[in-house]
C-alpha positions in Angstrom: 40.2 -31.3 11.2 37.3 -29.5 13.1 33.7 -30.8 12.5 31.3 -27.8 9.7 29.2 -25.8 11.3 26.0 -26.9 11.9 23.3 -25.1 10.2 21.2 -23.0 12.1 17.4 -24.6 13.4 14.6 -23.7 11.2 11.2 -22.6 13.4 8.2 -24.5 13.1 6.3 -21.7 13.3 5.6 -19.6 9.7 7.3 -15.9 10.6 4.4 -13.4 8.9 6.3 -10.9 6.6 6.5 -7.5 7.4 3.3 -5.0 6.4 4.5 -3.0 3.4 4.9 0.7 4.3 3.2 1.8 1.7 1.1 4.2 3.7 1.3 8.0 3.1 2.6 10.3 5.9 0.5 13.4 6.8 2.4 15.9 4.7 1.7 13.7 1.5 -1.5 13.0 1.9 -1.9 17.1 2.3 -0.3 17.6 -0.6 -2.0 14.9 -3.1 -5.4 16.2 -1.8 -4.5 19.9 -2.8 -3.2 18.9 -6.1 -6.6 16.6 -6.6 -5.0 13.0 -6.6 -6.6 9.7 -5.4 -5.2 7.3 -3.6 -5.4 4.0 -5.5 -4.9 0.5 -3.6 -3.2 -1.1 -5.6 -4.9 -4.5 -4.1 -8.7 -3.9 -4.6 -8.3 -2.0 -7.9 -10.3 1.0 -5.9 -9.6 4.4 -5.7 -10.6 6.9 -3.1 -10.6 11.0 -3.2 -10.9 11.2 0.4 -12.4 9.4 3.4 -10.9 6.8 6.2 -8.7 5.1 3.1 -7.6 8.1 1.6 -3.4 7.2 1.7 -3.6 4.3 4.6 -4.1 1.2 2.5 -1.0 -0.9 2.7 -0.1 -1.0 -0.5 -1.1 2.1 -2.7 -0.6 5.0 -4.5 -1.5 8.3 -5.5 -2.6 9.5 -8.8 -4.9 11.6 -10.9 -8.3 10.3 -11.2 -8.0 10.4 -14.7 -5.1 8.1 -14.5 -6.5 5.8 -12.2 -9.7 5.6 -14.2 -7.4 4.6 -17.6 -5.3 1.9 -15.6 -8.6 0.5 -14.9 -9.1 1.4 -11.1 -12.8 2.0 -9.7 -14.3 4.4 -7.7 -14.9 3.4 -4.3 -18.3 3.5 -3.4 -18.4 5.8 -0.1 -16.5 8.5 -1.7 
């Protein structure tokens, strides 16, 4: 009878998990800002209409202002 397989060796070290990709390629960003969307991180609760932020958070989303505003998102204060 041939001896199980031994389990593989768990590291030491903790492995960090992946960055969400989240982030908005150049041809959606273009199109949210021509239809007026924000870009809502999900995270901080912030919205942004434009700016370094604007779709590059790791985990967002884009939206009408007015829907950010009633999901209880805030303004970012640079913008």
């Amino acid at each position: 009878m041939a001896a199980p397989a031994a389990a593989p060796a768990k590291s030491a070290t903790k492995k960090s998990a992946p960055a969400p990709s989240n982030n908005a390629s150049d041809s959606d960003i273009a199109a949210a800002k021509s239809s007026g969307k924000v870009w809502v991180n999900l995270d901080s609760k912030v919205y942004h209409k434009s700016g370094r932020w604007y779709g590059k958070t790791k985990s967002g989303k884009f939206m009408t202002e007015d829907e950010a505003k009633a999901a209880g998102y805030k303004a970012a204060q640079g913008d």
